[in-house]
C-alpha positions in Angstrom: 11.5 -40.8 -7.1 9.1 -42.2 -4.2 7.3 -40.2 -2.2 8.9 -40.1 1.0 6.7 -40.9 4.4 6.3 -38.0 7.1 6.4 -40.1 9.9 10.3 -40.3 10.4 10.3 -36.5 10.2 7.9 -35.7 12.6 9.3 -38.1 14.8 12.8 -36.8 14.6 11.2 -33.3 15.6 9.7 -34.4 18.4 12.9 -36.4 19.6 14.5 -33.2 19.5 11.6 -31.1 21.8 11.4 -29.1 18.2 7.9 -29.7 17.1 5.2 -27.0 17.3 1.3 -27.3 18.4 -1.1 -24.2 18.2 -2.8 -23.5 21.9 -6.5 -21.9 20.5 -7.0 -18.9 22.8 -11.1 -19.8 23.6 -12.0 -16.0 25.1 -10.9 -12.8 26.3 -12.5 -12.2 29.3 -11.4 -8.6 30.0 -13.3 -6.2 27.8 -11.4 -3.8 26.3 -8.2 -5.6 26.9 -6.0 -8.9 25.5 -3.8 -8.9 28.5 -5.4 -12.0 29.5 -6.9 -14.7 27.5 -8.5 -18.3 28.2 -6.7 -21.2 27.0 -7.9 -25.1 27.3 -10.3 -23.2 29.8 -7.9 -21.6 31.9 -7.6 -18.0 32.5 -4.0 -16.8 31.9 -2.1 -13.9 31.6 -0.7 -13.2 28.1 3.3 -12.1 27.7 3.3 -13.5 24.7 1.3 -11.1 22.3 2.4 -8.2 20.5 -0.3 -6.1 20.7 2.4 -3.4 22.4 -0.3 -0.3 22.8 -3.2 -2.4 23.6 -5.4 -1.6 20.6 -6.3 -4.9 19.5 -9.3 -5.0 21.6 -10.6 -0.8 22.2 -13.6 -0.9 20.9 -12.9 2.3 18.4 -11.4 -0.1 16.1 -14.2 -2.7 16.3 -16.8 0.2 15.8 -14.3 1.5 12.8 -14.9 -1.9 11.2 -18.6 -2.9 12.3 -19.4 0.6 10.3 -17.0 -0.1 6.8 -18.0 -3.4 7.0 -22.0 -2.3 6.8 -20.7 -0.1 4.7 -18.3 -1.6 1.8 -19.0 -5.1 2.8 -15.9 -7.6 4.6 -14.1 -8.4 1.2 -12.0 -6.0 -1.5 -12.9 -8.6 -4.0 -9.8 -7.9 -6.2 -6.5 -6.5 -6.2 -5.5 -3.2 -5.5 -4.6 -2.9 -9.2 -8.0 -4.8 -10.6 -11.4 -3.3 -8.3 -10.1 -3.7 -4.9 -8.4 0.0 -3.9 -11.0 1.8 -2.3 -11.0 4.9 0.0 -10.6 3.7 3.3 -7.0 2.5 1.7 -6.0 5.8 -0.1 -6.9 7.5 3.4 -5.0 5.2 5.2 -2.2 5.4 2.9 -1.9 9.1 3.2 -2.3 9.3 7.0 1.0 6.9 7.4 2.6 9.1 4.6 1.9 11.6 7.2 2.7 9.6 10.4 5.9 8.9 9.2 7.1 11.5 7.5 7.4 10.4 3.9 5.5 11.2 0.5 3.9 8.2 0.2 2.8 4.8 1.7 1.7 1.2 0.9 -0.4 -1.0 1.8 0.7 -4.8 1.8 -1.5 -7.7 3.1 1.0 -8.4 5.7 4.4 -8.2 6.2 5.6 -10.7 4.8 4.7 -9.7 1.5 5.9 -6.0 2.2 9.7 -7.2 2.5 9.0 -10.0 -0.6 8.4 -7.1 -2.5 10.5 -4.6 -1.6 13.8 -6.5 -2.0 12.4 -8.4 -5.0 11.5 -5.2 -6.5 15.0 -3.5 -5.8 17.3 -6.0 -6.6 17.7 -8.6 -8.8 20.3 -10.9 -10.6 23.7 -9.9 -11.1 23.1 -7.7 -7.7 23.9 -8.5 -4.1 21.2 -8.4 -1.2 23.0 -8.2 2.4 21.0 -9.1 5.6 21.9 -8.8 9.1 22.3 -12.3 10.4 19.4 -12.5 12.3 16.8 -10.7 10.0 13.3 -11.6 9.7 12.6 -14.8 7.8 10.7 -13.0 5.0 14.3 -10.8 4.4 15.9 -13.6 3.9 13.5 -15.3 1.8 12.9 -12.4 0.0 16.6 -12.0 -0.5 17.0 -15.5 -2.1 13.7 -14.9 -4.4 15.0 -12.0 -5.9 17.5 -13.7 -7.7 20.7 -11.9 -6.3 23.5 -13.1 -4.0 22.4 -13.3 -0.5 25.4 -11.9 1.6 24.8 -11.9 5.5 27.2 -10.0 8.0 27.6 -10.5 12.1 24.4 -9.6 13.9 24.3 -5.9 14.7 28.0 -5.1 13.4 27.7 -2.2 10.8 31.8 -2.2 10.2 30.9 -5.6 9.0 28.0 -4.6 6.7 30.7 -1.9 5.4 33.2 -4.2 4.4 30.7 -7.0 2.6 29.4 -3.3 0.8 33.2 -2.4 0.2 33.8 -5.6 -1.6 32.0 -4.9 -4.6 31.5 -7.8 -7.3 28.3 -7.8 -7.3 27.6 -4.7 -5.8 24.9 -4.5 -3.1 21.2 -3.5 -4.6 19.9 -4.0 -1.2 21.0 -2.9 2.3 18.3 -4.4 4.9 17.4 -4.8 8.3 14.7 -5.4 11.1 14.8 -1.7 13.1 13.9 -3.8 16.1 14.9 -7.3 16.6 11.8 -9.7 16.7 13.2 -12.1 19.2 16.1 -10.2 20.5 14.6 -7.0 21.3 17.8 -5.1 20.5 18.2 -2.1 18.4 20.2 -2.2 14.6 22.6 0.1 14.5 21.0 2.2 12.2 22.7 5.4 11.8 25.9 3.7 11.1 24.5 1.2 8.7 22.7 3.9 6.6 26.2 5.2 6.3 27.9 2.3 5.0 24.8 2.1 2.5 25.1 5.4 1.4 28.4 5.2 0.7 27.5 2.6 -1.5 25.0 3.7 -3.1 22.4 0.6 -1.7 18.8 1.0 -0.7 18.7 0.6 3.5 15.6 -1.1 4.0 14.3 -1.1 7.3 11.6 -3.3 8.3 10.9 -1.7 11.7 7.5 -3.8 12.4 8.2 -4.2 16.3 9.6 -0.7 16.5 6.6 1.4 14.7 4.1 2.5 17.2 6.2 2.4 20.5 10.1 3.7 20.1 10.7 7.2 19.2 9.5 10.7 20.6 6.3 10.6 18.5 5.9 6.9 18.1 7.4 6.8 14.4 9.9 3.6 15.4 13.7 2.8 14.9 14.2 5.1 13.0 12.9 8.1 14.4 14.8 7.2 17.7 17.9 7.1 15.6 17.2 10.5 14.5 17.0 9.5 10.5 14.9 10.8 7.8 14.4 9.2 4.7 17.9 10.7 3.2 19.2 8.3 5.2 16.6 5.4 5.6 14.7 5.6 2.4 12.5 2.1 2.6 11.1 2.3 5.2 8.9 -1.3 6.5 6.1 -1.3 8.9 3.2 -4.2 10.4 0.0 -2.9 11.4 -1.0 -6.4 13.3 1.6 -5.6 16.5 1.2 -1.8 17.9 -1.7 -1.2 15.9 -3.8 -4.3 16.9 -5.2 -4.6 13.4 -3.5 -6.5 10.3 -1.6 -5.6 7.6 1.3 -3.5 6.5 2.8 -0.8 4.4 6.1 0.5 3.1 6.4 4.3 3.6 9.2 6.2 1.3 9.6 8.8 -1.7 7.0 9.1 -4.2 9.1 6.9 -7.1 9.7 4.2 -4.6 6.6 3.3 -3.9 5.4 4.1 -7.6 8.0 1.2 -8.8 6.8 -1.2 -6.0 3.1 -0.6 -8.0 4.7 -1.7 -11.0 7.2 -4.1 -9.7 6.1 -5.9 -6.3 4.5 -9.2 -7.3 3.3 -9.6 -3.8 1.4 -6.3 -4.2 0.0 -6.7 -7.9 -1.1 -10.7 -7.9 -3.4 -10.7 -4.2 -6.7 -10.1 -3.2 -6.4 -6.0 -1.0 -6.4 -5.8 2.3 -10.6 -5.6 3.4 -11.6 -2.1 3.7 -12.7 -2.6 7.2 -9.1 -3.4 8.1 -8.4 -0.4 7.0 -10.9 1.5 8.7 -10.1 -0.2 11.4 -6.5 0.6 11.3 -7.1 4.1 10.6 -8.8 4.3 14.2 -6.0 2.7 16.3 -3.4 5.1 14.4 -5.4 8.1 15.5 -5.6 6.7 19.1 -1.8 6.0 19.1 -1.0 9.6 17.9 -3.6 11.3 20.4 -2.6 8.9 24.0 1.3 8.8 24.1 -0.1 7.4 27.2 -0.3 4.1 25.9 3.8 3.8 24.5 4.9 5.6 27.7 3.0 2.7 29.7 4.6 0.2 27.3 8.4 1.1 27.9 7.5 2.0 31.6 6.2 -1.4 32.3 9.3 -3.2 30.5 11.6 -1.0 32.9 10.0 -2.0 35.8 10.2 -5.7 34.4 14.1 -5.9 33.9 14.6 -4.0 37.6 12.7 -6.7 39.3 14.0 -9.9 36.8 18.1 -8.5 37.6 16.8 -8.7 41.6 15.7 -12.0 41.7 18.5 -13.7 39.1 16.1 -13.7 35.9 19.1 -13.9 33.5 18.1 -10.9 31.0 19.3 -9.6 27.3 20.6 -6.4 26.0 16.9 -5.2 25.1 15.3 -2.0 26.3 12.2 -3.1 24.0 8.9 -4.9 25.2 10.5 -7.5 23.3 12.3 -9.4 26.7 14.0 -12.6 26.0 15.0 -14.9 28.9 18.0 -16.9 27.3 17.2 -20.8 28.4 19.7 -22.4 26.2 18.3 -25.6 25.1 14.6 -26.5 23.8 14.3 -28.6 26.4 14.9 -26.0 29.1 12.8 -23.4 27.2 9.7 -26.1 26.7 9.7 -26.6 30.7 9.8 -23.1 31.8 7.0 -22.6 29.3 5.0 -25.2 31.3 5.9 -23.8 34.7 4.8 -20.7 33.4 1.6 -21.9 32.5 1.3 -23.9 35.5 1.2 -20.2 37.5 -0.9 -18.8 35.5 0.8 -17.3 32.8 1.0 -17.4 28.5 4.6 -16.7 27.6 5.9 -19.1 24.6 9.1 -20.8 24.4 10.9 -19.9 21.4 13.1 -22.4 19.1 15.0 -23.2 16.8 14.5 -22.8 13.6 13.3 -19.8 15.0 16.2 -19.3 17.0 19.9 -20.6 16.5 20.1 -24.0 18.3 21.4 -23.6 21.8 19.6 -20.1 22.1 16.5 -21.2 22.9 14.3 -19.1 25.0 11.5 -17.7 26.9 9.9 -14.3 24.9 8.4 -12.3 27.2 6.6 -8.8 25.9 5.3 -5.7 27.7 2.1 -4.0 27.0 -0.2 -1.1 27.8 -2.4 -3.5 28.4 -0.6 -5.2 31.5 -1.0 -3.8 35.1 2.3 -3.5 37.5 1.1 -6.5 39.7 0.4 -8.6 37.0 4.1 -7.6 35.4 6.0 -7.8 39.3 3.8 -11.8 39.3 5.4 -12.9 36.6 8.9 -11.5 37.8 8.3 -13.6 40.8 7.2 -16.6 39.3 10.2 -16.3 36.6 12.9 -16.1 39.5 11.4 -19.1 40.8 11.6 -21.0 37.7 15.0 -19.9 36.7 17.0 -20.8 40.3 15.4 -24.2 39.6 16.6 -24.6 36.0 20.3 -23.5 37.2 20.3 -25.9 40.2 19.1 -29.0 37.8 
């Protein structure tokens, strides 16, 4: 068979206002703070990042690395199972055990690779993996690698996931879900859905990577603000590269899960550990986030005061209490101009598309942060209710 030529595809992308391009942020020119970046040599303000607590730039975590990294170097040089598990991991790993109430954690280079091995790890052929219908891309990826039937039911609808589970033939292995939606902001239902999985007898897996770090009493996610333990939630999924402004990820849960995902999770065994200075680094910001609720209260404050102003000036608005605002456009078109009107006022907030997004559902994805201040936030409200009367009167 001849190898086909790109061209046609790219340009078919393009004819449908689909294709990507990477903007290279040049500087940050607030120290201390990613709140505003320089792009193409313009100074913007960013609602595009998820750096939710504003830890990506304190300079605890910089000095947490600077000191590994004189100290252990910038590489693992091996997997965690060859040479590359060193302390700053195993300490990391017991303070999220702590952080989230659980026996033990993981570390995962990112996570991605968390929920690839996870659902890989729990379920397999023969077996049934059911996904809300807007999970993460690495669920559903994972759910087709691991070889069992992919099953997906109506987004957010537990009696749904019930009935798939009641089905039977082949029973569910796997259970999962995103704790907080990644481009809806919305919250799974998950004290109903670890019911329905219970009374199947399927692992609930909750990747909770936009929820860890900014929802709950102490910070603990999804779940926490559910009120669940890990009786109900055992797997339990979490990013350190969005609240925790560092990179990686870990799955927190009883001592024989994570004990199987050391023997089972191919994404854990066959890669190169997360550097130790990560770690470090990470280790620092989850300290900060536990001592200055501050930073979480700010967050959520911020996103409140966003949504009061959007509703007064006819900024049409989701069901998300999150940071995670989405500003439904309805076409990629649509989405791509406010984008540039945005950026035309001074501001970094992304237009998000399909495949990324179900066609017709494109969008604007705006996100709070500790990091933003209230004029900055009530700016963009203004600029936003500009844009928007314009796109409804075109």
């Amino acid at each position: 068979m001849k190898r086909q030529p790109l061209e046609p595809a790219l340009e078919e992308i393009e004819r449908q206002h689909l294709r990507r391009h990477r903007a290279t942020v040049e500087a940050y020119p607030d120290k201390g703070s990613r709140a505003e970046v320089i792009v193409d040599g313009r100074r913007l303000i960013d609602f595009s990042s998820n750096d939710y607590l504003g830890l990506a730039a304190h300079p605890a975590l910089a000095a947490a690395m600077a000191e590994c990294a004189a100290r252990c170097g910038t590489g693992s040089g091996a997997s965690h199972l060859i040479s590359g598990h060193g302390r700053e991991h195993a300490a990391l790993e017991e303070e999220l055990a702590a952080f989230t109430g659980r026996e033990r954690a993981l570390l995962f280079s990112t996570g991605y690779m968390a929920n690839l091995g996870v659902v890989t790890a729990l379920a397999s052929r023969g077996e049934s993996v059911l996904l809300d219908r807007l999970s993460h891309a690495s669920l559903i990826d994972a759910g087709l690698l691991s070889g069992a039937r992919l099953r997906r039911y109506p987004h957010c609808d537990a009696a749904a996931a019930r009935r798939l589970l009641a089905e039977g033939a082949p029973a569910a292995a796997v259970l999962a879900t995103d704790g907080v939606f990644s481009m809806d902001g919305d919250i799974a239902p998950l004290a109903s859905l670890s019911e329905a999985a219970r009374a199947h007898d399927a692992w609930l897996v909750v990747d909770d990577a936009h929820g860890i770090g900014v929802l709950g009493r102490n910070g603990r996610g999804a779940v926490e603000l559910a009120g669940l333990g890990t009786d109900q939630v055992p797997v339990l999924v979490g990013t350190l590269g969005k609240a925790f402004g560092s990179f990686g990820a870990f799955v927190a849960g009883a001592e024989e899960l994570i004990d199987v995902l050391i023997q089972r999770a191919r994404s854990y065994i066959y890669t190169t550990a997360l550097p130790q200075p990560v770690a470090a680094a990470t280790r620092a910001a989850l300290s900060i986030a536990q001592q200055e609720a501050w930073r979480r209260e700010r967050a959520l404050a911020l996103t409140a005061r966003f949504r009061a102003g959007a509703r007064e000036v006819g900024v049409p608005l989701a069901e998300s209490t999150t940071p995670i605002q989405p500003i439904p456009l309805g076409s990629a078109r649509a989405a791509l101009r406010a984008q540039q009107a945005l950026l035309e006022a001074g501001f970094w907030a992304v237009a998000i598309r399909s495949p990324t997004v179900p066609a017709g559902q494109e969008r604007l994805r705006i996100t709070l942060t500790a990091g933003h201040r209230e004029n900055q936030v009530d700016a963009l409200v203004e600029s936003l209710g500009r844009i928007c009367a314009a796109a409804l009167a075109s």
